[in-house]
N, C-alpha and C positions, 0 to 999 in steps of 0.2 A: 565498536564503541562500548567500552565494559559500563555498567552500571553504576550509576550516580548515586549518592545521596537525594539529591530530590525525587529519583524513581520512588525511592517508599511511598512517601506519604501518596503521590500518584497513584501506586497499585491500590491500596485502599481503597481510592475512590474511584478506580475502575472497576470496581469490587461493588462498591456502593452507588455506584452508576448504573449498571448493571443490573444491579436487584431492583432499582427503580423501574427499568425501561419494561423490565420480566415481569414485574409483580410480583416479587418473590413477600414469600411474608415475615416477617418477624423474626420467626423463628429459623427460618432459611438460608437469613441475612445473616444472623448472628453465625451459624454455621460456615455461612462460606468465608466470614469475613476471620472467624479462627483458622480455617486452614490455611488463607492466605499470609497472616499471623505465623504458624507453623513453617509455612513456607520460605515469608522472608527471615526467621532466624537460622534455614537451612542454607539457603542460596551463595550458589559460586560467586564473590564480587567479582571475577574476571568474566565472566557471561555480561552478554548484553541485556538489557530491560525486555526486549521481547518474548527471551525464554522463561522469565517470570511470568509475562503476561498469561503466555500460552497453561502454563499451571494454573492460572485462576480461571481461566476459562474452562481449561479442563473440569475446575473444582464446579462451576456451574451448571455443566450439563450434565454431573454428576447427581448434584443436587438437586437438578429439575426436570431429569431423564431424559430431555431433549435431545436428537441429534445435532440439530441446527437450533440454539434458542434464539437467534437474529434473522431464521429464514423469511419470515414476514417482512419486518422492516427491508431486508437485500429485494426481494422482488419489487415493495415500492419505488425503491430508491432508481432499479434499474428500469421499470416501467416509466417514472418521470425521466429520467435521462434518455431514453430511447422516444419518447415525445418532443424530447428539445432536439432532438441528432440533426432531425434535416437542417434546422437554423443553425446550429452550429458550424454543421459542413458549410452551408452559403455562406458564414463568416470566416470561416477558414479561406473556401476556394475567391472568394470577394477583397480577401486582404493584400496591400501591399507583398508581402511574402508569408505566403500562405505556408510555408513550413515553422517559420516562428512563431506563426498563429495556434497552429498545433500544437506547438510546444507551449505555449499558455494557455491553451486548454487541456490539457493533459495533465499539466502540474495542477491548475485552477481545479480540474476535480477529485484529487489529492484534499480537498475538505471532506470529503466525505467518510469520515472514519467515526465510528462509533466508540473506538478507544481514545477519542482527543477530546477535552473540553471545549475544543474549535467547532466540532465537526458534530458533535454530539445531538443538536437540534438544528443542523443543516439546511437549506432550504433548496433542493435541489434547482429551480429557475433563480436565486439567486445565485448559487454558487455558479450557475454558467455566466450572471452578466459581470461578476468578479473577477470570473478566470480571464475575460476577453479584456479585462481592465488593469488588470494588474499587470504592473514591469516584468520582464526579466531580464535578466543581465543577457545582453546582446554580445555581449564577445563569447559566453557558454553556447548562447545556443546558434553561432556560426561553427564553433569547436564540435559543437554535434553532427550540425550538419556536415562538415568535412568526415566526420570520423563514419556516419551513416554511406557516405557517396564511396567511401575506401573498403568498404566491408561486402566480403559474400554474404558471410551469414551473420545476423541477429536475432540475441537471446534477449527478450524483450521480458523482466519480470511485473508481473501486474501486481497490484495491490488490492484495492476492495471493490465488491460489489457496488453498482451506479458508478462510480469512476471509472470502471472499464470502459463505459457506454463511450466517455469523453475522450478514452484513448484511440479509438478508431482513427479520428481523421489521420491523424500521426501515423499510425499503422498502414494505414492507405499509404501515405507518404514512400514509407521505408519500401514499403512492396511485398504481398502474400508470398512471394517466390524466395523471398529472401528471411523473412521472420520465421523465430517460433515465438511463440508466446508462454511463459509457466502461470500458473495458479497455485495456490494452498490447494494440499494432500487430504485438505479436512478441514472444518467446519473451524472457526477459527474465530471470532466478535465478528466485523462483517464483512472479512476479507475474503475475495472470492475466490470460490470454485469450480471445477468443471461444471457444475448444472448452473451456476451465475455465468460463468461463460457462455454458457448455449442460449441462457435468455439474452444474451447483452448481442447475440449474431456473431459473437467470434469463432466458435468452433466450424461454422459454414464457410467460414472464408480465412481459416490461418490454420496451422497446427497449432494444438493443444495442446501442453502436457502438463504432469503437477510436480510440483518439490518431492511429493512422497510424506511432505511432513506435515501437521499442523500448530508449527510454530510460525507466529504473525510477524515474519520476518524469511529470512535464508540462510540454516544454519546447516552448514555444507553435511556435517558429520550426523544429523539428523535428515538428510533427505535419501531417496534414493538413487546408487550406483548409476541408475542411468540419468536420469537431471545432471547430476556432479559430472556426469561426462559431456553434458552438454555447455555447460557451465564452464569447464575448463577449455572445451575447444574451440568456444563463439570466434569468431573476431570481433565482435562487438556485444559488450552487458548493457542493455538501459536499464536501471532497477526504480519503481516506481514506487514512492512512499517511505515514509521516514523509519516504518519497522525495520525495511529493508538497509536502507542506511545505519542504522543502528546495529545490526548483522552483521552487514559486509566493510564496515567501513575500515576495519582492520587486517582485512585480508591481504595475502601479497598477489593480488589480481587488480587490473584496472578496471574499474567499472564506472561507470555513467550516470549517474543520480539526478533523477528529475522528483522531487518534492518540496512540501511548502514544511515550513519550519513551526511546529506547534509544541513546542515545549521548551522552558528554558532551559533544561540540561542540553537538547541539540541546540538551540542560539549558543551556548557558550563553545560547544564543541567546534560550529561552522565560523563564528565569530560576526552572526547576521543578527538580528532581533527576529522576532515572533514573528509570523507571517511573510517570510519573505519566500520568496521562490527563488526555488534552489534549480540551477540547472550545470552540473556540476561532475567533472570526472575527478576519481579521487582513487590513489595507491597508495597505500602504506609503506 
């Protein structure tokens, strides 16, 4: 999905979002928010929104020497989600079909992005009693489930830190023997990583591996050689979150898109409103 007109004024205020959450001062802000400036009058329009994103992020932890300037916030988020897990799983394994359960909780914690104005002040026990409320389209996620029941292997892309928490059950589902999982190569607003992974209990119980890259999304020609070989040989992609979609959605690979829709340039793209969950295979 190439970059919208409405992404500008967005990067701004992820810019300015940003500086709020950090404390950045003044003077800081004004800096970052020029180079993001510098940046969108350089940008490829045929790139997606994410590889902008990942340049302002970069411009941040430039600015504020941090490795991780969201490590804080990701360990709350995943510390509350790993409190809710057991109720969750008993909602999962207690439902009518406990795989479609999963898959609205998986999407449902798909709010937890620090780059959405959805997701931004989050409330991690709300966002679980939404995810177990909210629709999804039932004929997507039978199409998952057949395509999961057909597949040796699955490449399962995760999204952010405390969402991963909510992606277990699901994971359970599909089965350790048959997943991997990817993560961000780097530190990235509060998409996770191998060390959010290992707080969230997936590296104990899946393979683990990263893009190679830290762009908040999956851009093939940015990761490394061996992701892209794993990525090409899946028989099954689930990609989790809307960077991802925004990435991949133009690729000539089929992939599986489980996220909630929080910005109008993807409503127009999907042709859904705000908020909806997406459960969704989609080829160019």
């Amino acid at each position: 999905m190439r970059i919208h007109l409405r992404c500008v004024p967005c990067l701004f205020e992820q810019a300015l979002s940003a500086a709020r959450i950090l404390g950045l001062s003044y003077e800081d802000t004004r800096r970052l928010v020029r180079r993001v400036n510098v940046a969108v009058e350089q940008m490829n329009w045929d790139h997606p929104a994410p590889l902008m994103g990942r340049t302002t992020h970069q411009a941040i932890r430039s600015i504020t020497g941090l490795d991780d300037p969201y490590a804080e916030l990701k360990r709350g988020h995943t510390e509350a989600a790993l409190a809710l897990l057991p109720a969750a799983q008993e909602a999962v394994d207690g439902a009518a079909d406990p795989f479609a359960a999963a898959v609205q909780l998986a999407i449902g914690g798909n709010l937890i992005d620090l780059g959405s104005p959805l997701g931004r002040d989050v409330d991690v026990t709300d966002c679980l009693r939404q995810a177990l409320a909210r629709p999804v389209d039932a004929g997507g996620v039978r199409d998952l489930k057949q395509r999961v029941d057909q597949a040796r292997d699955v490449l399962y892309l995760a999204d952010n830190a405390g969402e991963i928490v909510f992606d277990r059950p699901l994971l359970r589902l599909i089965g350790p023997e048959r997943v991997t999982v990817a993560v961000r190569g780097g530190p990235v607003i509060n998409d996770a990583t191998l060390d959010d992974a290992a707080q969230a209990g997936l590296t104990d119980r899946y393979r683990v591996v990263t893009t190679g890259s830290d762009v908040p999304g999956i851009w093939p020609d940015d990761c490394d050689p061996a992701f892209r070989e794993l990525f090409a040989e899946a028989d099954l992609v689930i990609a989790k979150g809307q960077g991802n979609f925004e990435t991949l959605s133009e690729l000539d690979r089929e992939v599986f898109f489980l996220f909630l829709v929080k910005c109008a340039a993807v409503a127009d793209e999907v042709g859904e409103p705000m908020g909806t969950a997406m459960a969704r295979p989609h080829r160019r």
